[in-house]
N, C-alpha and C positions, 0 to 999 in steps of 0.2 A: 504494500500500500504506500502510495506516495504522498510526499507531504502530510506525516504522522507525526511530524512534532507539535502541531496545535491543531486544535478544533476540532473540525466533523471527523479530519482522517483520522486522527487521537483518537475519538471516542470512537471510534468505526473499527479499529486497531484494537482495543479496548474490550468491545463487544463481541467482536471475534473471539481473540482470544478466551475468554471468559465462556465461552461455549463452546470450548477444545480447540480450537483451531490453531493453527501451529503458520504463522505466518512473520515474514520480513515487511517492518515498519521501517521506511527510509525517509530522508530529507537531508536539506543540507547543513544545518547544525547539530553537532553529535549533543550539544546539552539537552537539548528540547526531547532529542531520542532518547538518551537515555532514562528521564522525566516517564517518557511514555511508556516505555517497558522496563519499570521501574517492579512493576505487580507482577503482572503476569510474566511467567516463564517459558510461555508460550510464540514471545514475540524475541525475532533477530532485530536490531537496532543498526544498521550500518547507515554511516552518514554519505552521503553519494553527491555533487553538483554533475545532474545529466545534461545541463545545456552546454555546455562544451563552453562558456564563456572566459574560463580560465583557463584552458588548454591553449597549450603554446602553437603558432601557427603552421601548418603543417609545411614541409619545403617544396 
């Protein structure tokens, strides 16, 4: 689930897990993730920027 460090995907993240669901919560600040799958055991937490906006220009 994307963008699980606040809000809907949080709780969405949240609620899943909580009814066994065994799921990867990502975004791009590792604080917020960690926050988020703080409970459940059910949730991977990797921090990820997928818009490529930091990646160095290709040659």
């Amino acid at each position: 689930m994307t963008g699980a460090g606040t809000g809907t995907a949080r709780t969405a993240a949240r609620a899943f897990a909580a009814e066994g669901t065994h799921a990867v919560a990502t975004g791009q600040r590792p604080g917020p993730l960690e926050t988020t799958a703080a409970g459940p055991d059910r949730l991977t937490p990797p921090a990820a920027d997928i818009t490529g906006e930091r990646l160095p220009p290709v040659a």
